[in-house]
N, C-alpha and C positions, 0 to 999 in steps of 0.2 A: 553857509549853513542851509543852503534850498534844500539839500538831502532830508533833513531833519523835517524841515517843515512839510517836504512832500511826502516824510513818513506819517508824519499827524494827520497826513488828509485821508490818507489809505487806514490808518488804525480809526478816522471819523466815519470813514464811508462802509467797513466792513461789520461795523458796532453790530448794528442789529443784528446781522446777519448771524455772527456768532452767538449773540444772548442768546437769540433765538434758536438756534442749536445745541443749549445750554452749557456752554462754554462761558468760565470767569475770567475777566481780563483783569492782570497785574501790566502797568504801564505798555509797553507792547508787546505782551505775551499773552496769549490766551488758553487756559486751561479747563480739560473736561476730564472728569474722573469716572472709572468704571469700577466697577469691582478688582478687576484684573490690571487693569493699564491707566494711564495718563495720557491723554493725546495733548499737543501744542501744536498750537502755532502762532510763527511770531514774524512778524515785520520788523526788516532790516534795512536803514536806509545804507547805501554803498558808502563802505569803510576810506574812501579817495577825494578828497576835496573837490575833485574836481569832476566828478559823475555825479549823476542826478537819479542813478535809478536805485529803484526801492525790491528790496527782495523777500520772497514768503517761505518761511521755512517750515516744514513739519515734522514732528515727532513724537516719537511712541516711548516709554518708560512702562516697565511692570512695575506692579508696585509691590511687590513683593523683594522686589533686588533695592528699591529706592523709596523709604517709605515719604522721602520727602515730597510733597504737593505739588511746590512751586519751581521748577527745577528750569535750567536753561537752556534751551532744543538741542546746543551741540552738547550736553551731558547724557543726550537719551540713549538709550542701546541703539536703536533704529531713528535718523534724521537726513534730511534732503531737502532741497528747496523745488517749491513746488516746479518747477519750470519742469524738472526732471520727469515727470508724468502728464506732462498734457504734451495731446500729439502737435508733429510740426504741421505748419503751414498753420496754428492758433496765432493770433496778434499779440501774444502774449507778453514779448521781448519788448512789442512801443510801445501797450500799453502802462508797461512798471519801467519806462527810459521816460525821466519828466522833463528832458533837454529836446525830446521826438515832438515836434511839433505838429505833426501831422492829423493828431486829434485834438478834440478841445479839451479842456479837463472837467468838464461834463462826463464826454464820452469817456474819456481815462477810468475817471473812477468808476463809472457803471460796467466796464470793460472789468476792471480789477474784480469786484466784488460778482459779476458773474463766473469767473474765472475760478475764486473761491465757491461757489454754487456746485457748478458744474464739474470741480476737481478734487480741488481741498476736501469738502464736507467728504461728501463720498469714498476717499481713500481712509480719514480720520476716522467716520463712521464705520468700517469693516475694522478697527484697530480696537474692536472691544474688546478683546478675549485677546489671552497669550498663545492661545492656538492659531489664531490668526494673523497673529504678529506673525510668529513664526513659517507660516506658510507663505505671505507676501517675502520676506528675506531671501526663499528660494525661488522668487517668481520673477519670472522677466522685468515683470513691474520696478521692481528692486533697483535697477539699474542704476546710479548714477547715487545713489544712498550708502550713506556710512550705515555699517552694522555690524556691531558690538555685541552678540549675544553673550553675558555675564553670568556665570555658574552661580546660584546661591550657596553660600561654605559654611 
């Protein structure tokens, strides 16, 4: 169960950072509401017994297609794990690998939670509006993201 625990240390270390961006966290998911949309994100420790690494997922829901609040990243229209958007040659793969010994877990977790800074917020943060959802889906950005765009009937 290291996966798990090394999820609590990443859903401990990023706390602030999301209050403070006024995101509500339900156990490891963290939700922000706009008028238009739902942004999440949620920490996932790897589903393998025998991996240690922790994954950050993000996603977008209008709320108009879903009026539910609390929903779970892979139900959103538009979801990815962050790794997807932040360019290569970031340390991004040791610092969420908790088997990578090569940093402390210090450094890990300040690695994590800048990483969230610097990627997450700012993608989440443009996810205010359905017109901008919609725009990222056809943007190179997009890449590597499930997208579901859902008719309302």
């Amino acid at each position: 169960m290291l996966a798990r625990r090394d999820e609590q240390q990443v859903i401990d270390a990023v706390l602030p950072v999301m209050t403070m961006a006024g995101f509500q966290r339900r156990e490891s998911t963290w939700y922000r509401f706009s008028t238009e949309t739902v942004q999440v994100l949620d920490v996932q420790a790897a589903a393998s017994p025998s991996s240690q690494r922790v994954y950050l997922n993000l996603g977008v829901e209008f709320r108009e297609l879903h009026p539910v609040t609390h929903l779970r990243v892979w139900d959103c229209s538009v979801y990815g794990r962050l790794d997807h958007v932040i360019p290569d040659g970031e340390p991004f793969s040791t610092a969420t690998d908790f088997a990578q010994m090569t940093i402390s877990p210090e450094e890990r977790l300040h690695k994590i939670v800048g990483f969230v800074r610097q990627f997450a917020l700012p993608l989440l943060d443009s996810w205010q509006t359905a017109a901008a959802v919609t725009a990222f889906t056809v943007s190179e950005r997009s890449r590597g993201f499930t997208v579901r765009l859902k008719r309302k009937t």
